[in-house]
N, C-alpha and C positions, 0 to 999 in steps of 0.2 A: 571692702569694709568701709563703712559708712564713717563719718568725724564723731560720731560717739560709739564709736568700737563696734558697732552691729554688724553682724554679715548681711550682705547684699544678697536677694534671689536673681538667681540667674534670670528668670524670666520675667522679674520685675525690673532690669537692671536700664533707669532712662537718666539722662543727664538733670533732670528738676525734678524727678519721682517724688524726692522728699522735699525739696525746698519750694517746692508750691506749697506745699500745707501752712509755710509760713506767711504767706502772703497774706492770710485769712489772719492775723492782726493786725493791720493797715486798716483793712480791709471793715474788720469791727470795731476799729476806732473811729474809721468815718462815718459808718452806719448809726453806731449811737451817740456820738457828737452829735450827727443833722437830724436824729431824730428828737434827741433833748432841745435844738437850737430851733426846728421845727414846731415843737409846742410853742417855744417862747415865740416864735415869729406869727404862727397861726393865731395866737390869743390876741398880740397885736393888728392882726389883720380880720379878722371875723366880725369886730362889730362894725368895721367901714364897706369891709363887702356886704356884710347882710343888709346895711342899708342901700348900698347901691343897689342890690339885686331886688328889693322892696320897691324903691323909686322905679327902676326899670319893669316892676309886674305891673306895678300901675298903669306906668306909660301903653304898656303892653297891652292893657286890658282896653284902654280908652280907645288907643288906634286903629284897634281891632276892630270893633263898633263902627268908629268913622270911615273904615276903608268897606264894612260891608252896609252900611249905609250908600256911603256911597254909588258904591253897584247896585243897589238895589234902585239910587235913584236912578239909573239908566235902565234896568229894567222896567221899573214903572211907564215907562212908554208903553210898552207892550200891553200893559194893564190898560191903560187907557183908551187902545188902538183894539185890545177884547170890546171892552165895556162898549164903542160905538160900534164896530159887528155886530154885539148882540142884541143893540137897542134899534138897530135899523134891519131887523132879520138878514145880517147876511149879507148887511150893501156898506158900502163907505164911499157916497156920492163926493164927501168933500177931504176924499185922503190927504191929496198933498197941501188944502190949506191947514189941515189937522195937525201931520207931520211937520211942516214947519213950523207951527207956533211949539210945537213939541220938543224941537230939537233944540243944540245946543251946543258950544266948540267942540265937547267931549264926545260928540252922536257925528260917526261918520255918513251913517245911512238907517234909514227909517223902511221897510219894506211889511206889503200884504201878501202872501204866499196860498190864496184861495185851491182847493183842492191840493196844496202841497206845491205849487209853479207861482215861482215867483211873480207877480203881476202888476205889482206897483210898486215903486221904488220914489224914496225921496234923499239929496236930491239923483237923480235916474245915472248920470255919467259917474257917479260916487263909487258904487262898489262892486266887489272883485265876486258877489253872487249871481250877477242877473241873469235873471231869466232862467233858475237852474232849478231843476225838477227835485227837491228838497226829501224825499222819504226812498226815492232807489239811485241817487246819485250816492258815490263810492263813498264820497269826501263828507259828506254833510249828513248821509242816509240814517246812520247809526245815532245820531243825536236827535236829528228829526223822530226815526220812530221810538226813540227814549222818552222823548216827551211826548208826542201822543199817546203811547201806552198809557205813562203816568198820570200822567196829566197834570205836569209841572212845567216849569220853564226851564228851559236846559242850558248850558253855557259852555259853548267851544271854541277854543283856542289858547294860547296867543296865536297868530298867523300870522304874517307880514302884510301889509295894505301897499297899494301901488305909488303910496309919497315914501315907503321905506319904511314910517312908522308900522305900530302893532294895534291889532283891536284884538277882542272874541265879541263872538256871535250869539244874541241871547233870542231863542225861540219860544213862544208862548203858545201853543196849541188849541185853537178855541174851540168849543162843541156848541153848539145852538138845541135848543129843547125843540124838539120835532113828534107831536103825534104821541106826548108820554116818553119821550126817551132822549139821550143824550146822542146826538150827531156832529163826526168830523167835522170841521166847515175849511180847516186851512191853517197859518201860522202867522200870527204875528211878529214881524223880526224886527232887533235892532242890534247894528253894525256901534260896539261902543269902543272909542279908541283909550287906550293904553299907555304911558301911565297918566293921560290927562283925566281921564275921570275920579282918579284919587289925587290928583297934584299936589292939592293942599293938604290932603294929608301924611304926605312922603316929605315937602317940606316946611313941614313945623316938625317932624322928627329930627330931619337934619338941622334946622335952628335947634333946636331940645340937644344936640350932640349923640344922634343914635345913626349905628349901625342896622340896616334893616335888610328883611330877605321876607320877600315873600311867596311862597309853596302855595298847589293844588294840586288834589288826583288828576291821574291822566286823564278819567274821562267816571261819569257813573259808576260802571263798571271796572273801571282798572283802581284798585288801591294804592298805585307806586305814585309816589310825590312824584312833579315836576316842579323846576323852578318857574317863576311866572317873573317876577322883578326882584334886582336886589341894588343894594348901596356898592360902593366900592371894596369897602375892605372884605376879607372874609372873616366867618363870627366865629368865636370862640366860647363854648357854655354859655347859647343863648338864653334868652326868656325866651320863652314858645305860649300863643293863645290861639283857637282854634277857631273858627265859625263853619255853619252848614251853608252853602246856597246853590241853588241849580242843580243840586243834584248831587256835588261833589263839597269836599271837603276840603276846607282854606286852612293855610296858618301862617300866620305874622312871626318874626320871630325877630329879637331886636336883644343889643348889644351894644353898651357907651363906646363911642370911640376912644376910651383910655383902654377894652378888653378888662374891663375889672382889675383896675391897675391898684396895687397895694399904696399903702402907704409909706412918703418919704421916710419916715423912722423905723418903718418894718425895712425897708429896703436896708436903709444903714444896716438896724438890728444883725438882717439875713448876710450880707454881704460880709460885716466883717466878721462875722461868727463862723463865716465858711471860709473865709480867708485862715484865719487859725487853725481849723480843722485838717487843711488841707496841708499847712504849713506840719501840723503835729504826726499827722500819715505820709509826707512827704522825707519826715525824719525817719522815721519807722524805715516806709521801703528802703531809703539808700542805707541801714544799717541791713535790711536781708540781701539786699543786692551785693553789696560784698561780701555775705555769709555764702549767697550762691553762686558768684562767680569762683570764691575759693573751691565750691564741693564741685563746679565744673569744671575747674582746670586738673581735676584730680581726680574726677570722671576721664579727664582725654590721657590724662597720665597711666588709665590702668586697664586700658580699652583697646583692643584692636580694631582700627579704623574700617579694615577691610571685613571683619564678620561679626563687630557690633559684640563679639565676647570679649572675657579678660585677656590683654595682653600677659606675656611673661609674671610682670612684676606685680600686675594686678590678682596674679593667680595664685604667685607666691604668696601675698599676703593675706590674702583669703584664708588657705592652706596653715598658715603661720597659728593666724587667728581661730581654725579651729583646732588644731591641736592644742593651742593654750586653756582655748574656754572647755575642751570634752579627751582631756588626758588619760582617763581610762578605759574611753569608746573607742571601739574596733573602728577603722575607715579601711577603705580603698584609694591607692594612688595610679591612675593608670598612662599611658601616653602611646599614640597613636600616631599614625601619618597613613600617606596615600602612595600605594603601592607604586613604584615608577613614575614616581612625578615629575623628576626631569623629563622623559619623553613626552609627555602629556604636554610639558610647557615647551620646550624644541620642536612637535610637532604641531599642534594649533597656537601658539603664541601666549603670552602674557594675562591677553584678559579673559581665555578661556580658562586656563587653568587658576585666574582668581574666581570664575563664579564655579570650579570644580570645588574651592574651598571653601566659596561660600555655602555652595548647596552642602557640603559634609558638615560643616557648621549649623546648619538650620535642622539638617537630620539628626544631630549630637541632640538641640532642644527640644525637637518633636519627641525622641526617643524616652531621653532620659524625663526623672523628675524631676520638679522645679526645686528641690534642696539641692542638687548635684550643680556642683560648682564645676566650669567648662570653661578652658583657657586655650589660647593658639601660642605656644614656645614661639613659632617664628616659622618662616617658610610651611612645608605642608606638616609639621607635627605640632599636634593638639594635646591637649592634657585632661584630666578628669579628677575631681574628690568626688570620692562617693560614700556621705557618712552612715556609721552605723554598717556597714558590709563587712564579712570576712570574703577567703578567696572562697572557700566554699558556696557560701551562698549568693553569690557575685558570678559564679563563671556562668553560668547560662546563660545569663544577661547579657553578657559582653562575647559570649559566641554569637547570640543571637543578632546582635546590633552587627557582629562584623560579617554577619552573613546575609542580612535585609539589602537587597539590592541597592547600587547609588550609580548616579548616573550627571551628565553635567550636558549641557546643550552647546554644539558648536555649529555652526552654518544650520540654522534650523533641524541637526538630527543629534538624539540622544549616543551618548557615547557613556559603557562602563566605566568603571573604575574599582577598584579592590582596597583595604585597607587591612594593614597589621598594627596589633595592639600586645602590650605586656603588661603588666600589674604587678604593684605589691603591698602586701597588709601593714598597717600600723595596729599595734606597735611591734607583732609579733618579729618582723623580718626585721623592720626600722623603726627607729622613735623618733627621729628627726626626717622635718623635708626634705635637705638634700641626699637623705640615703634614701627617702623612699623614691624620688626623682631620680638618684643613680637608678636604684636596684629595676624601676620600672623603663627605664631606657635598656637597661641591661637584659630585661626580656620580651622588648620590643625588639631587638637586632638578634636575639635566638631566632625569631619566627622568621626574621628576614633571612637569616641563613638557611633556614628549614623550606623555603619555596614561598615566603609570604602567602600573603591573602589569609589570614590568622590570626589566632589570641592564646596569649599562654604567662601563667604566671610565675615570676620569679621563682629560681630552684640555686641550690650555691653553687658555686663554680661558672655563672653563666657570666661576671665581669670581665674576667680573661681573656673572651673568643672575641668581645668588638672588634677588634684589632684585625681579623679577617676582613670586614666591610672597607679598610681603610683605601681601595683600587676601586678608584671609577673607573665607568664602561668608557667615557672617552679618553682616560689614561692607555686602558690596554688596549682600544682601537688604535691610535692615533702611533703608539710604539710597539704593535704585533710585529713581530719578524717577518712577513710574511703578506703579500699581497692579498687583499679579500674586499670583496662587493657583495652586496644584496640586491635581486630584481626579482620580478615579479617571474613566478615561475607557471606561466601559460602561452602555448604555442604560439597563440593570435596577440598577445601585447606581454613584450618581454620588458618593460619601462624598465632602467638604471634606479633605483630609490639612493644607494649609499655607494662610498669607495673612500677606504682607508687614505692615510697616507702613502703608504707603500705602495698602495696602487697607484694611486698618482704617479711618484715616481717610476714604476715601471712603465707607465704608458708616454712618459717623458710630457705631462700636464703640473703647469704650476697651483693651481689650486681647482676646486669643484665644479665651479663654473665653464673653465674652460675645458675639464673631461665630458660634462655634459653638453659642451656645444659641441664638440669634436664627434662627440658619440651618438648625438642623438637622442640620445637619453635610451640606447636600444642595446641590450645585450648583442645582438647578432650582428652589429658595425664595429663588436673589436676584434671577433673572427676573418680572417679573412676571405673574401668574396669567392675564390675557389672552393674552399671547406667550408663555409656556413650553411650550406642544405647536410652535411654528410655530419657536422658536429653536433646538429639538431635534433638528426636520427638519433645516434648514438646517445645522446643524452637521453631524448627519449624512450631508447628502447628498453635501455636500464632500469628507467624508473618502472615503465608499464614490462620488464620481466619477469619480475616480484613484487608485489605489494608492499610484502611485508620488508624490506632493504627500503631506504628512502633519500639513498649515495649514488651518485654519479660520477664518473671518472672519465676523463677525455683527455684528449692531446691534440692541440692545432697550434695553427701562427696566428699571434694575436697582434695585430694592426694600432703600432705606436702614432701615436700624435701628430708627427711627423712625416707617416708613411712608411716608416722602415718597418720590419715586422721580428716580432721575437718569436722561438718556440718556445711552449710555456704547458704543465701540465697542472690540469684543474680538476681539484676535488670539492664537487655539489654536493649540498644535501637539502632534502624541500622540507618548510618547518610550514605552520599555521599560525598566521599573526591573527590576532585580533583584529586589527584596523586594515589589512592591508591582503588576508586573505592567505594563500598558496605563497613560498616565496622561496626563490632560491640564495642557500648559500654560501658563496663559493671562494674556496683559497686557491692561489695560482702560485705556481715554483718556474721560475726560469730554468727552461730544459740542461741548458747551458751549465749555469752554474752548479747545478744536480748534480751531474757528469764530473766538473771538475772537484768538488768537494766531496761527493759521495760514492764515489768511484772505487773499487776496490784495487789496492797496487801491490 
């Protein structure tokens, strides 16, 4: 039950399920605080940014110009180095006095590439092209015939130059007029170094206080930006302006080194408006932080840790709380456990027979609906409300459920299990919890007297009989009158599984361990070594006599601890274990004492 009386679904049942939804007023107080504190901040800040970002398109627009200016004046080589190709059809008697006066700090190399082979170079040891066949070379091939196609000047790179600095490459394609039509003749190139051909235009940005970046397509043909040069910092919501050259597509793109920094009094403004804000949701949360630390110590209080349902007390009140809120609605009270559970825990250990509970836990919420409230009493018995049910229309259900296979995993193999269940109605049997908790305990231990593995609901008279359950199996083992073992009943492996106490002492062994070292853990090492082939027979001929008899009866000396040997007679019988298969088992009477006690005089 929730802190404002509400019942909890079982399948909804998380430790903050409901006290998260509280968070969402912290939560909407910071959000419309900083979005009121954000108007007042932004109205202070809009007319200083839109004039920074005004100043900076400016800037943007100018430097844009200057840097393809620029370039363009290093291409104009090219232009000039056409123009006397085609005034001299074809010849350039005076290249390198031409290229020199041409060139410039920013002009690595000045070159004439006649039929597409480089052929004159200025100055000649300068650059990392010579003498390279320009239209089916891998590196250069793609640009060259870009521009001849077009019949534009093309522009490739950045590349590294062999002093470390960067150029790119600007090809100019000339055609000569031949006979009415236009003719290849070759390429005019120049080698233009990087960033010294725009120097002065990078800095008087950085005098001006800009951040700058400047981009180009990869190539003609590829639209994916590269970078080509940029400033130190990185930009944040640049100015961007564009230009075309060579082919490809430039863009400058620039940013004050303050990043469009707001103003001192917006800053104040913002800061200490968020300083409050956070102070005013920091009060908020620590009032639901203790709302939800209370509804989670009170989650652990009503929880069972091991299957994640109600514990006892959380069940009770569940229970409590709906018979208060729905006093004239039929319910169902049922409780259950798992058939032989101590052997389950005596034989695979502890954490096996926890995930035995937990997997019957997990099948209780698969099974049932999520209004059915589901609680673990303690050890392997569970409980159940089931609202709105009478027995009548209830028992199918619950035959059903205790007949759906369950199964738990131990050393990687599935292993059954069986479970018995009682029930009883509200209000007809009981008006109050603890009678319908007695009354359905009460025919939960009918079924267990009736051979468990069942379901059956309260009938009168069934309070009186618990009292038969009251003798554990290792009560009457441990004080049978009477020696008795269990082993495995097959020729080829007769393995010891148990031995009372009694037996112990007969075999003159102080405790289990040392009957099973003594013995080998082998039914036919307490026979003695004369009679164990002839006791074998006989036991076995008994069994395979008759089918239908499943008793053996034999007489030998059974081989004490010691070596002395008693005569003792033993009455088998072979059962079918579930876990363990064929098994015999067997009580033993000291011949001896027989004779003197049971002796007729």
């Amino acid at each position: 039950m929730d802190t404002d009386g509400s019942s909890i679904s079982q399948s909804n049942r998380q430790p903050y399920a409901t006290g998260m939804l509280l968070y969402l007023l912290p939560l909407f107080e910071l959000i419309l605080g900083a979005f009121f504190l954000g108007m007042l901040v932004s109205h202070i800040q809009q007319s200083g940014l839109d004039e920074q970002r005004h100043s900076a398109d400016i800037s943007c627009m100018t430097y844009t110009d200057r840097i393809m200016a620029d370039l363009k004046s290093g291409m104009a080589i090219t232009d000039s180095l056409e123009q006397i190709v085609i005034s001299e059809d074809g010849r350039c008697d005076k290249f390198y006095q031409v290229a020199k006066n041409l060139s410039n700090p920013s002009i690595e190399s000045i070159q004439l590439a006649p039929a597409g082979y480089v052929s004159y170079i200025y100055p000649e040891a300068s650059s990392d092209l010579s003498r390279i066949e320009q239209l089916d070379e891998e590196a250069q091939g793609e640009y060259a015939r870009y521009a001849k196609k077009n019949d534009v000047t093309s522009l490739q790179g950045p590349y590294d130059l062999k002093d470390g600095s960067q150029g790119i490459v600007a090809r100019n394609p000339i055609f000569l007029e031949k006979h009415g039509r236009k003719v290849f003749w070759g390429f005019a190139i120049v080698i233009i170094r990087v960033p010294d051909i725009f120097s002065d235009s990078l800095r008087s940005l950085d005098f001006f206080g800009y951040q700058y970046r400047l981009l180009k397509t990869a190539s003609p043909w590829d639209p994916t930006y590269v970078e080509f040069y940029r400033s130190e910092k990185a930009l944040v919501d640049p100015i961007s302006h564009w230009f075309s050259l060579g082919g490809d597509l430039w863009e400058l793109q620039l940013m004050p080194d303050s990043a469009w920094a707001a103003s001192s009094l917006s800053q104040v403004v913002l800061w200490s408006g968020f300083a409050i804000l956070v102070l005013l949701a920091g009060l908020t949360h620590a009032v639901i932080r203790l709302e939800e630390r209370r509804k989670y110590l009170r989650f652990l209080s009503e929880t069972d840790k091991l299957t994640g349902i109600y514990n006892r007390s959380g069940f009770d009140d569940q229970l409590d709380y709906h018979l208060r809120r729905h006093p004239d609605q039929p319910c169902i009270v049922a409780e259950l456990d798992i058939d032989n559970f101590k052997f389950i825990n005596d034989l695979y250990g502890h954490p096996t027979d926890d995930r035995a509970l937990q997997t019957l836990a997990a099948s209780l919420r698969r099974f049932f609906a999520s209004d059915v409230v589901i609680g673990r009493n303690g050890g392997d018995e569970f409980c159940l409300l089931l609202p709105g049910e009478t027995r009548e229309n209830v028992a199918e259900k619950l035959r059903s459920f205790c007949a759906v296979p369950k199964t738990f995993v131990h050393d990687d193999e599935l292993h059954a299990f069986t479970i018995s269940m009682g029930y009883a109605e509200y209000p007809v049997q009981s008006s109050t919890r603890e009678g319908l908790m007695r009354y359905a305990d009460a025919a939960l231990y009918e079924v267990k007297l009736h051979g468990k593995n069942g379901c059956r609901a309260y009938e009168d008279g069934f309070n009186a009989i618990r009292t038969q359950l009251g003798f554990r199996l290792n009560d009457i083992s441990m004080n049978l009158p009477g020696a008795f073992i269990i082993y495995r009943a097959d020729p080829a492996d007769d393995e010891l599984l148990y031995a009372n106490c009694e037996m112990l002492r007969l075999t003159g062994c102080n405790d289990m361990p040392t009957f099973f070292d003594y013995t080998k853990r082998s039914f036919r090492n307490l026979v003695a070594p004369a009679e164990q082939d002839s006791v074998q027979t006989s036991v076995w001929a008994q069994v395979n006599a008759d089918c239908a008899d499943i008793n053996a009866y034999v007489r030998f000396s059974l081989v004490r601890h010691d070596g002395s040997q008693v005569q003792v007679l033993a009455h088998g019988r072979i059962v079918e274990h579930s876990s363990y298969g064929r098994l015999f088992y067997v009580l033993f009477e000291d011949v001896a004492k027989h004779e003197q006690y049971y002796s007729v005089r």
